[in-house]
Wavefront OBJ file of the C-alpha trace (Angstrom):
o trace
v -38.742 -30.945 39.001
v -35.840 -30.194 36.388
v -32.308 -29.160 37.789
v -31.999 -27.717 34.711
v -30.939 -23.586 35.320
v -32.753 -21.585 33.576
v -30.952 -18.176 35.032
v -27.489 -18.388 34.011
v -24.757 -15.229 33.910
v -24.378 -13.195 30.703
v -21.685 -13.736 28.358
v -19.020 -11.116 29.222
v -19.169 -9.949 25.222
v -22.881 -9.776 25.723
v -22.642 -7.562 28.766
v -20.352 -5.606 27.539
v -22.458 -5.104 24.084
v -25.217 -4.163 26.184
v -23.716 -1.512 28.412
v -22.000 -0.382 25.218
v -25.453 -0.015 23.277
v -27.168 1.984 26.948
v -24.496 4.478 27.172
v -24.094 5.293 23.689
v -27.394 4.856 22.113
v -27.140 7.743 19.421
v -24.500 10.044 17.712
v -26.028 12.911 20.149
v -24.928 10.955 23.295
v -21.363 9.949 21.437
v -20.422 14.231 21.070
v -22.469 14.570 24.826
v -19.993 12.219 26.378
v -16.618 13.408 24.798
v -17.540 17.099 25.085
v -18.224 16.665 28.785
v -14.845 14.494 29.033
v -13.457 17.850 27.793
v -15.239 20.308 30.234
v -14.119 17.819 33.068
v -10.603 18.626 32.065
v -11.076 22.593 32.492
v -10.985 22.862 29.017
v -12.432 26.747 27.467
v -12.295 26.056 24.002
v -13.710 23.025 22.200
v -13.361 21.981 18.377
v -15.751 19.659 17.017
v -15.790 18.051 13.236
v -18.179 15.798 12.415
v -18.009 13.646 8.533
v -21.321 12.086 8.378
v -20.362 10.528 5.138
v -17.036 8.804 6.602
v -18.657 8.175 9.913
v -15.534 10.118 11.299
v -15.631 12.563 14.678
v -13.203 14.573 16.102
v -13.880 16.355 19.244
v -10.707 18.923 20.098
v -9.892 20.770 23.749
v -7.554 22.658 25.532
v -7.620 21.114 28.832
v -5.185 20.218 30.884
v -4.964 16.947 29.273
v -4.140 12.878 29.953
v -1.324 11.974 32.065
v 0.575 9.249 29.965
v 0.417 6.731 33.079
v -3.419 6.848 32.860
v -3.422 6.086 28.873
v -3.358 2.415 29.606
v -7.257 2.450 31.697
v -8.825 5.375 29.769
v -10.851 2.829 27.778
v -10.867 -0.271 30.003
v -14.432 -0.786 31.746
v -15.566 0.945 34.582
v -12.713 3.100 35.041
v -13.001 6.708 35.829
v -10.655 9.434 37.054
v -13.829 11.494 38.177
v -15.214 10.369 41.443
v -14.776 12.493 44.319
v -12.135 12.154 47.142
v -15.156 10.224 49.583
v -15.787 8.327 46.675
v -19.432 8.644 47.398
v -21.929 9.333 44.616
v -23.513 12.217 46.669
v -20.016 14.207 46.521
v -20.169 14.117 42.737
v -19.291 17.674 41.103
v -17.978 16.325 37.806
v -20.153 16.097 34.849
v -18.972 12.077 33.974
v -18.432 9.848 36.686
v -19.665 6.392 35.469
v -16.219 4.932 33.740
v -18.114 3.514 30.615
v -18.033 6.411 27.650
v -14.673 5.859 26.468
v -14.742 2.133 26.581
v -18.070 1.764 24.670
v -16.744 3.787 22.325
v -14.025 1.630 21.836
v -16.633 -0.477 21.083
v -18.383 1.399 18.633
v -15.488 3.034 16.252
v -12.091 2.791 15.901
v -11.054 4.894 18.600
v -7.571 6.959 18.833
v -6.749 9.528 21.728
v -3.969 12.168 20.712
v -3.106 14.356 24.204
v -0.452 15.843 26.011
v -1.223 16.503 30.127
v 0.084 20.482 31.342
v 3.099 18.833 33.101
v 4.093 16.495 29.945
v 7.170 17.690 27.774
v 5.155 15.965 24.350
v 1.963 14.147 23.805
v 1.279 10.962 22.876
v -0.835 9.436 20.394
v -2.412 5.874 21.519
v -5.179 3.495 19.399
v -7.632 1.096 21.706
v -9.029 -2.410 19.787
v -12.488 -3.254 20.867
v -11.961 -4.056 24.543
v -9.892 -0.961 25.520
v -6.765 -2.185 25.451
v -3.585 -0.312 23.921
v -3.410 -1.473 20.531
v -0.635 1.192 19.406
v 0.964 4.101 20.861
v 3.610 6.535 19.824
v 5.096 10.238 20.936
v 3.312 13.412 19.587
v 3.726 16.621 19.321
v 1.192 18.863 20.171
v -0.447 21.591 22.145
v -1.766 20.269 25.451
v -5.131 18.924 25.489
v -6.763 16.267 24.022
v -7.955 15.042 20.520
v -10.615 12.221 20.611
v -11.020 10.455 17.267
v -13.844 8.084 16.579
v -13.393 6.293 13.206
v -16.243 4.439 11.598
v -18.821 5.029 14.286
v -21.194 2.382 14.378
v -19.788 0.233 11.994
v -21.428 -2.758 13.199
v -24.875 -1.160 14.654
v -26.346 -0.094 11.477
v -29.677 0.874 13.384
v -27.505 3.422 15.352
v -26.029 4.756 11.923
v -29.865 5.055 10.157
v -30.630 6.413 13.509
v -28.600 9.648 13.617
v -30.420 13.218 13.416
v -28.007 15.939 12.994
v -31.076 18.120 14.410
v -30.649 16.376 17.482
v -26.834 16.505 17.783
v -26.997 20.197 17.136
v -29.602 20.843 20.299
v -27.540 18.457 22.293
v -24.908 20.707 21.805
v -27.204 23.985 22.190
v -28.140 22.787 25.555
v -24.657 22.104 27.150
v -23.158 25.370 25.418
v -25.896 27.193 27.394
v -24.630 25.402 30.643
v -21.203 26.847 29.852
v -21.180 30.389 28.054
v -17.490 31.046 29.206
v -16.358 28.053 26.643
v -15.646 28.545 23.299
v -16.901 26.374 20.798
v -16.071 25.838 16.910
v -17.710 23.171 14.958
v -17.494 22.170 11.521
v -19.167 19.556 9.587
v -17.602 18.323 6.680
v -14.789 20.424 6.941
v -16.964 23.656 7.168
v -18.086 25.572 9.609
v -21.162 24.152 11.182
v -22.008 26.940 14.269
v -18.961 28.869 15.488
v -20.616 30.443 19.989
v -17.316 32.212 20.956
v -17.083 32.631 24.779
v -19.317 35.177 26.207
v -20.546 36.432 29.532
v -23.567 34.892 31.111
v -26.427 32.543 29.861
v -28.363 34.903 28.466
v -25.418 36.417 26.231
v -25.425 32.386 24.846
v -29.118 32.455 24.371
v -28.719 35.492 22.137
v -25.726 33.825 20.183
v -28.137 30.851 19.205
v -31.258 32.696 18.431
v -29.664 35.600 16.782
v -33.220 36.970 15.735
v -33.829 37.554 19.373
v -33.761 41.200 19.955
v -31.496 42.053 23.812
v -33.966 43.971 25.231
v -36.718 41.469 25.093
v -34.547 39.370 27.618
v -34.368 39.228 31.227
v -31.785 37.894 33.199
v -30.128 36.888 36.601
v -27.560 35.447 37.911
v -26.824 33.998 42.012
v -25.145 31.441 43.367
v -28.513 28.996 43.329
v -29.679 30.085 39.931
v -28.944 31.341 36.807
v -32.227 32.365 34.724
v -32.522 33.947 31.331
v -36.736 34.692 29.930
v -38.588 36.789 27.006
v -40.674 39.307 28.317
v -44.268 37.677 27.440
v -45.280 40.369 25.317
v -41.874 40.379 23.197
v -41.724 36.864 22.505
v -43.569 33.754 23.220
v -43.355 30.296 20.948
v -45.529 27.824 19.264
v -44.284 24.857 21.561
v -41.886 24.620 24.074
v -38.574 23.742 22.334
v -36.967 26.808 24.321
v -38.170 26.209 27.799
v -35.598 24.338 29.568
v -33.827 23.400 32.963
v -30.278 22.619 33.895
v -29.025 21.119 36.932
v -25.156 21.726 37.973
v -24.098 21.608 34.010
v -26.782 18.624 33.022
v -29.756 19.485 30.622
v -32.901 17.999 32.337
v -35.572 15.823 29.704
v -38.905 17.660 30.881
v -40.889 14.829 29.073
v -39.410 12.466 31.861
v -40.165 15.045 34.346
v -43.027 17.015 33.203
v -43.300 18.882 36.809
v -40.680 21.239 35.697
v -42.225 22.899 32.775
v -45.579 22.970 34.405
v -44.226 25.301 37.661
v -42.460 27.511 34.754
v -45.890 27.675 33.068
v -47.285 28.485 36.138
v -45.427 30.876 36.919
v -45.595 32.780 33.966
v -49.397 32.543 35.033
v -52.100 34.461 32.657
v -49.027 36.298 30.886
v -49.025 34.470 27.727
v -51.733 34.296 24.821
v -53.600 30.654 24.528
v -51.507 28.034 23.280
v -47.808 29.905 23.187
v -44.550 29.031 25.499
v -42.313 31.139 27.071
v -38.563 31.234 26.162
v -37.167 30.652 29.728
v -34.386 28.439 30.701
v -33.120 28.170 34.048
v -29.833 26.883 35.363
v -30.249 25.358 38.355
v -26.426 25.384 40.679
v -27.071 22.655 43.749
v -25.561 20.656 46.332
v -24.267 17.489 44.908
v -26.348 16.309 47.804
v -29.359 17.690 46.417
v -29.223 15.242 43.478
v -30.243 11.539 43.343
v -28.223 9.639 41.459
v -29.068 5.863 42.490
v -32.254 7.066 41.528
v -31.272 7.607 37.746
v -28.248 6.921 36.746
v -28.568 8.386 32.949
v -27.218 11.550 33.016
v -30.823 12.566 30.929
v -32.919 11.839 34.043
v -32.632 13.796 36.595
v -33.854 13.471 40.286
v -33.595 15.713 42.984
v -34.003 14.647 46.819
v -36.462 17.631 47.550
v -37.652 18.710 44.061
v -40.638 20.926 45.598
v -37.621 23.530 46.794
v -35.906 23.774 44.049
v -38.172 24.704 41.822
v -40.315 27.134 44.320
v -36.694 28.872 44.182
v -37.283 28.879 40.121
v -40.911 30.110 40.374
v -39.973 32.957 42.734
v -36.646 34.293 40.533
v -39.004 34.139 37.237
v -41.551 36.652 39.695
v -38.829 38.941 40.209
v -37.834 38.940 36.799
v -41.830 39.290 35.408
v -42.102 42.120 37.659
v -38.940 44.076 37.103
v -39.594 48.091 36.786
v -39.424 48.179 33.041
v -42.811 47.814 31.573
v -41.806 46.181 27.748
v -44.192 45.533 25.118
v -43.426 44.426 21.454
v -41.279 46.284 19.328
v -42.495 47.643 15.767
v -40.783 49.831 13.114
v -43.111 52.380 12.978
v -41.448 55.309 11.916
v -39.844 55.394 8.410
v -37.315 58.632 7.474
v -34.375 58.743 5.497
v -32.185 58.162 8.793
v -32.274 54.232 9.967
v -35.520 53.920 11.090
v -36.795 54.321 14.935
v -37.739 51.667 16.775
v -40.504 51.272 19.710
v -38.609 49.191 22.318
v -39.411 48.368 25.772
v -36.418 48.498 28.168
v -36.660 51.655 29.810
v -35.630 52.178 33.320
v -37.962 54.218 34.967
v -38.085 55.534 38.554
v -39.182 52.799 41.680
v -42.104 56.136 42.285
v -44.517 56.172 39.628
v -46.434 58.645 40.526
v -43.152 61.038 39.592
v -41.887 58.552 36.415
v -45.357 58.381 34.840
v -47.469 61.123 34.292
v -50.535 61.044 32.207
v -50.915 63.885 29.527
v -54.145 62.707 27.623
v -56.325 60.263 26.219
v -56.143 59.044 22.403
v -59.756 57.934 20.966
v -61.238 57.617 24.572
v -58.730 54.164 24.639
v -55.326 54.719 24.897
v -53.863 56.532 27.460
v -51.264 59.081 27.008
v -48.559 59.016 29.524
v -45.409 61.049 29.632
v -42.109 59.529 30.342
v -38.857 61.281 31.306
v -37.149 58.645 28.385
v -40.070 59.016 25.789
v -44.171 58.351 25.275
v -46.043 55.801 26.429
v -49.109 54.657 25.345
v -51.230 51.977 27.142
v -54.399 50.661 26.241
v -56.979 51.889 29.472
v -59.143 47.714 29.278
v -56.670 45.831 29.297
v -54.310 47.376 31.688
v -57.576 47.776 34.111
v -57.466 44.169 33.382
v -54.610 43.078 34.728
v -54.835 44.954 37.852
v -58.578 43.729 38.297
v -56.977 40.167 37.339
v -54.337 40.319 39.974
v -56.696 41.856 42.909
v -58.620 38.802 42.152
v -55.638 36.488 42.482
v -54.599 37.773 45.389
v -58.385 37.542 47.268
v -61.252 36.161 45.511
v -63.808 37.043 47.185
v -67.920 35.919 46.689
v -70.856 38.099 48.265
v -74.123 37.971 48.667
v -76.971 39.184 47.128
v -79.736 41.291 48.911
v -81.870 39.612 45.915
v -80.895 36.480 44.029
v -81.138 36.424 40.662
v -82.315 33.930 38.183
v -80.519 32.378 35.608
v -81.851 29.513 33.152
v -80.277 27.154 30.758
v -77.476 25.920 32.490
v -76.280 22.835 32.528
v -75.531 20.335 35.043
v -72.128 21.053 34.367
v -72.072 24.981 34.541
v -73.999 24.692 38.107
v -71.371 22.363 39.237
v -68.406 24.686 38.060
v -70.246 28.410 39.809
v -70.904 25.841 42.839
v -66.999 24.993 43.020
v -65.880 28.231 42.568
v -67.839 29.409 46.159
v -71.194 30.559 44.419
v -74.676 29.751 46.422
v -76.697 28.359 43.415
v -79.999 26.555 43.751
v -82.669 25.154 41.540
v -85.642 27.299 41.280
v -88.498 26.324 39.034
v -88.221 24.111 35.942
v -84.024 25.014 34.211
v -84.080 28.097 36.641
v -81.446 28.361 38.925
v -81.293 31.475 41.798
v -77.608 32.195 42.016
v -77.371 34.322 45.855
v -74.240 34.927 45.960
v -71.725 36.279 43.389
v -67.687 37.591 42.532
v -67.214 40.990 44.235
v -66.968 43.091 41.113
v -70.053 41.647 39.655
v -72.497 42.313 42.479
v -73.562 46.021 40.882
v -73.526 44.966 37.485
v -76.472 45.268 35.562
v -75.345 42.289 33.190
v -74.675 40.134 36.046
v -76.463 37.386 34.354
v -74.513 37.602 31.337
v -71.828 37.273 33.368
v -72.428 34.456 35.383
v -73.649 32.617 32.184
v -69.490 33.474 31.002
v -68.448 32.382 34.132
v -69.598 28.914 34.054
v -68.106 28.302 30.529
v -64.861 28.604 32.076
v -62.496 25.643 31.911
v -61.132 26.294 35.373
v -61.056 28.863 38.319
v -58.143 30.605 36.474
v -60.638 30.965 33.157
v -63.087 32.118 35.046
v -61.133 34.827 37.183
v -59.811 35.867 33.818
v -63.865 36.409 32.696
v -64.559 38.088 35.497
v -61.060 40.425 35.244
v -62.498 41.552 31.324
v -65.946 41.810 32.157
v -65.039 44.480 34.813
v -62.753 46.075 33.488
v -63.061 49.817 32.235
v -64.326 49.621 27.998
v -62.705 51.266 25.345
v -64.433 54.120 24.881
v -64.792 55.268 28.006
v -63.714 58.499 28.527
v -61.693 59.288 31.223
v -60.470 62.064 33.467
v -57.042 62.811 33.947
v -57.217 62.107 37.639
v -58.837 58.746 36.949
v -56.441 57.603 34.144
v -53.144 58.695 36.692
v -54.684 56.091 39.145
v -55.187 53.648 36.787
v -51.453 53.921 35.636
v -50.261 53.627 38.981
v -52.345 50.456 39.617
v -50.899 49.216 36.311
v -47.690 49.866 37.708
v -47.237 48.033 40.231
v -48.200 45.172 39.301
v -46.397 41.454 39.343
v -46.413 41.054 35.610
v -47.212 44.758 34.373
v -45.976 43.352 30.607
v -49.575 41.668 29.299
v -53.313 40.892 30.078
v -54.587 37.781 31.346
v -55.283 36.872 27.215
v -51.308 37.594 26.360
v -52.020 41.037 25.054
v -49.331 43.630 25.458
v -50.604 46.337 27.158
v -48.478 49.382 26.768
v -46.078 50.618 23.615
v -43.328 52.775 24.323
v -41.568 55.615 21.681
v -38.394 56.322 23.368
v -36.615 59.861 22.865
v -33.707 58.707 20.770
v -36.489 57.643 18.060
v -38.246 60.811 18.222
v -34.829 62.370 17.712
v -33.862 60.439 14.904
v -37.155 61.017 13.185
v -37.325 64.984 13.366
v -33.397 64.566 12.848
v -33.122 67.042 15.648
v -28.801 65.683 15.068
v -28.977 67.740 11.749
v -28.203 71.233 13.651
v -28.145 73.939 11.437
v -27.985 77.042 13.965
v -29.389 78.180 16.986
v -31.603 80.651 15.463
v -33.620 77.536 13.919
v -34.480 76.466 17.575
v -33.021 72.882 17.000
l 1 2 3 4 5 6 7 8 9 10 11 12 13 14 15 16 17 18 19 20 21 22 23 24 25 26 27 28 29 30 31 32 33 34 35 36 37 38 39 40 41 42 43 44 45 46 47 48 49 50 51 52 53 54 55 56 57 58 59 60 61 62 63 64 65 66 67 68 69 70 71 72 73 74 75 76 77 78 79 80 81 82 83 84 85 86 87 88 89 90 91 92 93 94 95 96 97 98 99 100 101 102 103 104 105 106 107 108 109 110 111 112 113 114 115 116 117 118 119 120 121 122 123 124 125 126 127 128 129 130 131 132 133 134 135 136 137 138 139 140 141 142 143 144 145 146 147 148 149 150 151 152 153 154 155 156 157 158 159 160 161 162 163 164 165 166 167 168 169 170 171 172 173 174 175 176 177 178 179 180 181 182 183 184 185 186 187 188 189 190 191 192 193 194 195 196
l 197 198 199 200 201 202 203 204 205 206 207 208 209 210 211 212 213 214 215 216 217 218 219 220 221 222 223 224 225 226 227 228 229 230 231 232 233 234 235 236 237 238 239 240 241 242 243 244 245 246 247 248 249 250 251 252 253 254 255 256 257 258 259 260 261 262 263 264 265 266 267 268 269 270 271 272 273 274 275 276 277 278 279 280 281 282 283 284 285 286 287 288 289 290 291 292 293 294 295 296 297 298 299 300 301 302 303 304 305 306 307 308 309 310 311 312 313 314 315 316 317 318 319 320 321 322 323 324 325 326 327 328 329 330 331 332 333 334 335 336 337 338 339 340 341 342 343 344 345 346 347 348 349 350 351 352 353 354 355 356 357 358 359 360 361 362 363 364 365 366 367 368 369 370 371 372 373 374 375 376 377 378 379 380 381 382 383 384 385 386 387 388 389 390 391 392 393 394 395 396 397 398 399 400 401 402 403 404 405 406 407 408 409 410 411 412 413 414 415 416 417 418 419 420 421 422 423 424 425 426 427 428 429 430 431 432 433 434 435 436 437 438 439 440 441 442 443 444 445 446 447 448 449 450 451 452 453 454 455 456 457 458 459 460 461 462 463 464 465 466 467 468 469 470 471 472 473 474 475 476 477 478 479 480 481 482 483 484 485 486 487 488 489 490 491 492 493 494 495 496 497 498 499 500 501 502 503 504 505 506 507 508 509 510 511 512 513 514 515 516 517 518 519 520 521 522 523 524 525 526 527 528 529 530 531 532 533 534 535 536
């Protein structure tokens, strides 16, 4: 047997090139490092300019700076000024805490620190060589806060340079400005202005700064001490993939890919409110125990785990219920109306009454379809299937239930498949004769249906219980068409009313449109008074 080792220590230069190369791996983590350096320091206003072609960043704050005593370790290894008093990872409020950023930058550009702390009389301006150590330092004058200046980024890791996607740099910074909408933020890229999110209220106010095409009203939002949650009402807006459905824990942006959980329970609990293949707009930020978070777990700040995950995000699927099933009923907006004046707009975000039986009172029926309702803020009109849909759709939800026949009847040409899926789902099905099945037992609403077999034929092409709830939801529900009386209609709209996501069908179809008064008014220019005697 050999004596020869054949595990043997790391060069130091190696280590160090390797820790370098896992905490900066991209430009995106480089401006995620420094601007979190900066929100550490209490900083509200942060200026950012980026030179691609020089390889150059600057990254600008106003907080309360570096105490000159501390210059000295900013950039030496494992050094932080960021762990808690217990220092125990579980006490951890900051949003750096490991001790390598500024030293593998040091590493990766020429790097320069220009600050002045709130209790210093000047600033100072100090340059680091590769290893962190002073190279050159000398007074400044300036406001206080800090300037970090990375020169020649990359310089010698070319694939990190052919690497860089401004795309990427701009959501990175997206997603942190939504964890702080009372900071300021100016950025410029090659000396122009890049995006410019002055400080604003709440999340959602941020949300609207970055998607400026975004109309108010088709937002929801709240705000407690756990959560902060902004969403589109499904029938305003919904996406082609899921680039704005997002989670945030205590100022971190969570990768979903890592932890795919999290956008499933939002998915979930937007439930049948969304047409096939769309995403919501929702993102949710998420304000926990330090405890709550598992840091040995993972320590890239990327990856997040929490010690009871299950909790947390049954908190998230109950706040996006309450927000789904808030008293305004909105529906997409469309410029229907076209005058001289600016033209009206149907919008969604009225407020009416909690009683709907006083808020909502049904005047007629358009084309034996849509039903008229009167509104104390406008018109509504609201298709009679589809918002018998959604109330047949949630009944079912809430108790599916499966009878029995007096008679069975016979279905054939099923597949094995299809019997399997109505046997699932609670259905008594049993061969009878050659490809003929008696089916004994059947959904509630379909027991009296003369198309029954139709119907169960539907249900067993669904993909899942939820599919076939859905069929059985449409099947049932009242046809255009239809006429109805005014009595039945005013039931039907209070049904519609109340329930958990009033906004769309089970299919993503908006179900009612809403003409407010101000749009009326602007259309008959009713503000164009001429006298009394015209009866304006």
């Amino acid at each position: 047997m050999s004596d020869v080792l054949t595990v043997v220590p790391l060069p130091a230069p190696m280590r160090q090139a390797i820790a370098a190369a896992e905490t900066l791996d991209s430009l995106a983590t480089v401006v995620q490092e420094l601007v979190e350096n900066a929100l550490d320091a209490g900083a509200s206003r942060i200026h950012l300019h980026w030179r691609p072609s020089a390889w150059h960043l600057e990254v600008t704050d106003n907080g309360e700076g570096i105490r000159w005593a501390d210059l000295t370790q900013v950039a030496l290894p494992y050094t932080s000024s960021k762990l808690p008093p217990s220092g125990e990872l579980a006490d951890i409020t900051t949003l750096g805490f490991r001790g390598q950023a500024l030293h593998s930058l040091a590493q990766m550009a020429q790097l320069t620190i220009c600050t002045r702390h709130r209790e210093a009389e000047t600033g100072w301006q100090v340059s680091y060589d590769a290893q962190g150590q002073v190279r050159s330092q000398r007074p400044l004058g300036m406001a206080v806060g800090t300037r970090v200046i990375a020169e020649q980024l990359f310089q010698d890791w070319p694939q990190r340079q052919q690497g860089v996607n401004p795309k990427q740099v701009q959501r990175r910074l997206q997603e942190i400005a939504l964890c702080f909408p009372q900071v300021a933020w100016h950025l410029l890229k090659d000396g122009k202005r890049w995006h410019h999110w002055p400080a604003v209220a709440s999340l959602g106010d941020r949300l609207l700064q970055l998607l400026p095409k975004i109309h108010p009203q088709d937002l929801r939002q709240m705000s407690d001490a756990q959560i902060e949650l902004v969403l589109a009402l499904p029938d305003c807006h919904h996406r082609p993939h899921p680039d704005w459905l997002g989670v945030a824990v205590n100022g971190r942006w969570v990768e979903l890919h890592s932890d795919p959980s999290w956008q499933q329970v939002i998915l979930e609990a937007f439930g049948r409110g969304l047409p096939r293949q769309r995403f919501p707009l929702c993102i949710a930020h998420l304000h926990l125990p330090p405890a709550a978070i598992d840091w040995s777990a993972a320590p890239q700040k990327r990856t997040i785990y929490l010690r009871e995950p299950e909790q947390w995000q049954a908190l998230l699927v109950e706040r996006i219920g309450q927000l789904l099933a808030s008293p305004t009923v909105p529906t997409t907006s469309y410029h229907l109306l076209k005058a001289a004046e600016p033209p009206g707009r149907y919008r969604t975000l009225l407020s009416p009454s909690p009683s709907p039986q006083s808020a909502l009172k049904v005047v007629g029926q358009l084309h034996n379809t849509y039903i008229i309702v009167e509104h104390a803020e406008g018109i509504w009109l609201i298709e009679q299937h589809i918002a018998h849909e959604r109330v047949l759709y949630e009944q079912i939800e809430t108790d599916w239930q499966v009878v029995e026949l007096e008679q069975p009847v016979l279905v054939d040409s099923l597949t094995e498949t299809q019997v399997q899926r109505l046997q699932e789902w609670g259905l008594a099905i049993a061969p009878f004769g050659v490809q003929v099945w008696a089916v004994r037992s059947v959904p509630a609403l379909l027991r009296d249906r003369p198309d029954v077999v139709a119907a169960l034929i539907e249900l067993s092409q669904g993909a899942d219980l939820t599919a076939a709830k859905v069929a059985v939801a449409c099947r049932s529900a009242i046809r255009n068409g239809t006429p109805l009386t005014l009595a039945e209609m005013q039931t039907l709209v209070d049904q519609w009313y109340r329930c958990r996501q009033p906004h769309t069908c089970p299919h993503g179809r908006p179900i009612c449109l809403q003409l407010q008064e101000s749009s009326l008014a602007r259309f008959f220019r009713r503000h164009w008074v001429v006298g009394k005697s015209h009866g304006l």
